[in-house]
C-alpha positions in Angstrom: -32.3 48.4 -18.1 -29.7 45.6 -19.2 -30.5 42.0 -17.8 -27.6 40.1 -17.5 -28.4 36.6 -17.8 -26.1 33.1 -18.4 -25.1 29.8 -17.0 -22.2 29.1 -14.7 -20.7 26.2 -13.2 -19.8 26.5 -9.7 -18.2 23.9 -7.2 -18.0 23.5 -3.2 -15.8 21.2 -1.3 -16.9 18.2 -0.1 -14.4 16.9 1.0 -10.1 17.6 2.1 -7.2 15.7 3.0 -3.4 14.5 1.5 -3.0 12.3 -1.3 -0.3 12.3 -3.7 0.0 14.6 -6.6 1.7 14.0 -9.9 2.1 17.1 -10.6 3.9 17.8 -7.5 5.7 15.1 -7.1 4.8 14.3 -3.4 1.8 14.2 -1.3 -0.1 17.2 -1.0 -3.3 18.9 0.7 -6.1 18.5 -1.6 -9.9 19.1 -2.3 -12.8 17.3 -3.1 -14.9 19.9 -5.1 -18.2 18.7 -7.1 -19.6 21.1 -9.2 -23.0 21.9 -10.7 -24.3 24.8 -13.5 -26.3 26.9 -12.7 -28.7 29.6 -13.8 -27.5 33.4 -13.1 -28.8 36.5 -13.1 -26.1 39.7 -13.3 -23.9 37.1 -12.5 -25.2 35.7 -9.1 -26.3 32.0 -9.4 -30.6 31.6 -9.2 -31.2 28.9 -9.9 -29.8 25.0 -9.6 -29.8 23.0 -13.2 -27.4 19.5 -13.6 -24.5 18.4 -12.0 -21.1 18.3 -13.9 -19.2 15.7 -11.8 -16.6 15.8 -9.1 -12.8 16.1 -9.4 -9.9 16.6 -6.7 -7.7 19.6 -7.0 -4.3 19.9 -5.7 -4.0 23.3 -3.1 -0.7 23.8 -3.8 -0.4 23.8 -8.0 -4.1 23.6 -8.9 -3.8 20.3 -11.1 -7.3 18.5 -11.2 -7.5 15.0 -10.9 -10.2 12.0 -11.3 -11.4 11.4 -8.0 -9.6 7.4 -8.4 -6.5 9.6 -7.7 -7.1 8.9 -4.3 -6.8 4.8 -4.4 -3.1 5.8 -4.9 -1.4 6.0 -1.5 0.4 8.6 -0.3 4.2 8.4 0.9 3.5 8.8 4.3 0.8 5.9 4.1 3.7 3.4 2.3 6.0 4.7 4.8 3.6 3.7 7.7 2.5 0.4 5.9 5.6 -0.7 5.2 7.4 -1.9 8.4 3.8 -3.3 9.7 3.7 -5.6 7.0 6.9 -7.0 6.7 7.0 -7.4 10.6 3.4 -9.7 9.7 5.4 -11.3 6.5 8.6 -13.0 8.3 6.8 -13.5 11.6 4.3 -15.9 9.1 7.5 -17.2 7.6 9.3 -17.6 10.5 6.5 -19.6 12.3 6.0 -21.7 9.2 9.6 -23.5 9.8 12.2 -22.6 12.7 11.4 -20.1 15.1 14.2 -20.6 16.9 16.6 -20.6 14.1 18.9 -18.3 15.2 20.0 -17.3 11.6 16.5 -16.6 10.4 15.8 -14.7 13.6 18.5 -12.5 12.4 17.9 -11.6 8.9 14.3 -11.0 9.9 15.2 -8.4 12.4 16.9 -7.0 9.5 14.8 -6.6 7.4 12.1 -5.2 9.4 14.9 -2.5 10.4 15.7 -2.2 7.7 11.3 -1.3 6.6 11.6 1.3 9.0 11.2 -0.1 12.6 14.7 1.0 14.0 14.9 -0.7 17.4 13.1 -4.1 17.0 14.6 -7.0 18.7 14.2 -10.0 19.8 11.7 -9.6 22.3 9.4 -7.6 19.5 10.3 -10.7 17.3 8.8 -13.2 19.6 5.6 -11.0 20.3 5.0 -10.6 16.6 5.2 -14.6 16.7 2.2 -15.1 19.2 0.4 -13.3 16.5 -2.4 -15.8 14.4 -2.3 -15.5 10.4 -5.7 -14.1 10.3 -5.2 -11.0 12.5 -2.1 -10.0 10.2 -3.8 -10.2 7.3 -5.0 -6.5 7.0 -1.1 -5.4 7.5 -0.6 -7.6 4.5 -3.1 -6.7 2.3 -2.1 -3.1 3.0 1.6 -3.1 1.9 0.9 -5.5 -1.0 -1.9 -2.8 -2.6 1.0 0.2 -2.5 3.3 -2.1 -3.9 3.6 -2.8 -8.3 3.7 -6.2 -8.9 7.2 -6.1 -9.9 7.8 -4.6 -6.4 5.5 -7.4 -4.4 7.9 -10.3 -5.9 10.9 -8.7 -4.7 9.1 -8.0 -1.3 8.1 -12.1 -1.5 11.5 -12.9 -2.2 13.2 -11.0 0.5 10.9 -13.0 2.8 11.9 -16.6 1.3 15.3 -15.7 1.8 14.6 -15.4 5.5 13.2 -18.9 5.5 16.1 -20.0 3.3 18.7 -18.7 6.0 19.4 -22.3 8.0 18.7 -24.4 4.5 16.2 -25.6 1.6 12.6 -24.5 2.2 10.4 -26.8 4.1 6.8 -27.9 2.7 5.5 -25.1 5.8 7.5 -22.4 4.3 6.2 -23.0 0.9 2.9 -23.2 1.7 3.6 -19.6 3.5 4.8 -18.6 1.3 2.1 -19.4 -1.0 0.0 -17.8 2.0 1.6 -14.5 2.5 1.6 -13.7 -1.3 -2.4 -14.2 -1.9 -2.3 -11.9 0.5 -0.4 -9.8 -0.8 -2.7 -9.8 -4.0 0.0 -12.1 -6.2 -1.8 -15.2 -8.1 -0.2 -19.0 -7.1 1.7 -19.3 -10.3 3.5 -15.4 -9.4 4.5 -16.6 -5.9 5.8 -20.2 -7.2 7.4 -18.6 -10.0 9.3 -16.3 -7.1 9.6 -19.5 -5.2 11.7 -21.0 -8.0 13.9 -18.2 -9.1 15.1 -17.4 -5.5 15.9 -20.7 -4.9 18.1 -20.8 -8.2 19.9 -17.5 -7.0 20.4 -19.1 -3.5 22.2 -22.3 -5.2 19.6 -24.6 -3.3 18.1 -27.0 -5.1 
């Protein structure tokens, strides 16, 4: 009688949910799958020897990914994160200076509109003002890790201009925004440096 005897690697899933796949080119289902070789006999797996690591797999093309695939967010979660944050970004701003400044009131409606919250107003403005620094923090942090760095300074810059609506910045709205880009994971000298040039663009001194 032939005994057929090897080693195999086999994997389970530990894990599923969305993330976004390269491959793809948008978010996709995926599995966590960690594998470990084993000892068969006529093929069926007897006994249990190492592990051989873990590794996400697309369902939809097969691609397999290091699991830090999924620190990357997916478009749905910088669709979601998006509007939240830049309704915590100018209502920081806008509390920093004039609140009441009807021309900033504007452009920030705009812009968070324009994020992705169709139908905010001015009573949705005002509530978001009530709102401390510290409990919009999170909505912050959030946008600012989906964002490139490239892409946080344009984000910053689009919220100075909302200050910069009714005039020259004010020591408060410097120091937010100083504030809102730390939060946004940008060093002091990146925020100033975005201070400066969209000052220079806007003719202000």
């Amino acid at each position: 009688m032939l005994i057929i005897l090897g080693l195999r690697v086999f994997y389970r899933t530990i894990a599923q949910g969305a993330f976004h796949c390269r491959r793809c080119g948008g978010d996709r289902p995926y599995r966590h799958r960690s594998g470990r070789r084993w000892f068969t006999l006529f093929f069926v797996p007897m006994i249990p020897l190492n592990s051989v690591g873990e590794h996400i797999q697309c369902t939809t093309c097969r691609a397999r990914y290091v699991t830090d695939v999924l620190s990357q967010p997916t478009t749905a979660q910088m669709q979601a994160a998006l509007p939240v944050g830049t309704r915590a970004a100018v209502s920081a701003m806008l509390r920093s200076g004039d609140p009441a400044s009807p021309v900033s009131r504007q452009r920030a409606i705009e812009a968070v509109i324009e994020a992705g919250t169709p139908g905010y107003d001015e009573a949705m403005l005002d509530a978001d003002l009530m709102m401390s620094f510290d409990s919009i923090r999170p909505a912050l942090n959030q946008v600012g890790a989906q964002l490139t760095v490239q892409a946080r300074e344009w984000y910053l810059a689009e919220v100075i201009r909302i200050a910069m609506a009714d005039g020259t910045l004010t020591e408060g709205e410097r120091h937010a925004s100083l504030a809102i880009g730390g939060e946004l994971g940008m060093t002091q000298a990146q925020v100033v440096g975005v201070v400066a040039m969209t000052e220079q663009s806007a003719g202000h001194d």
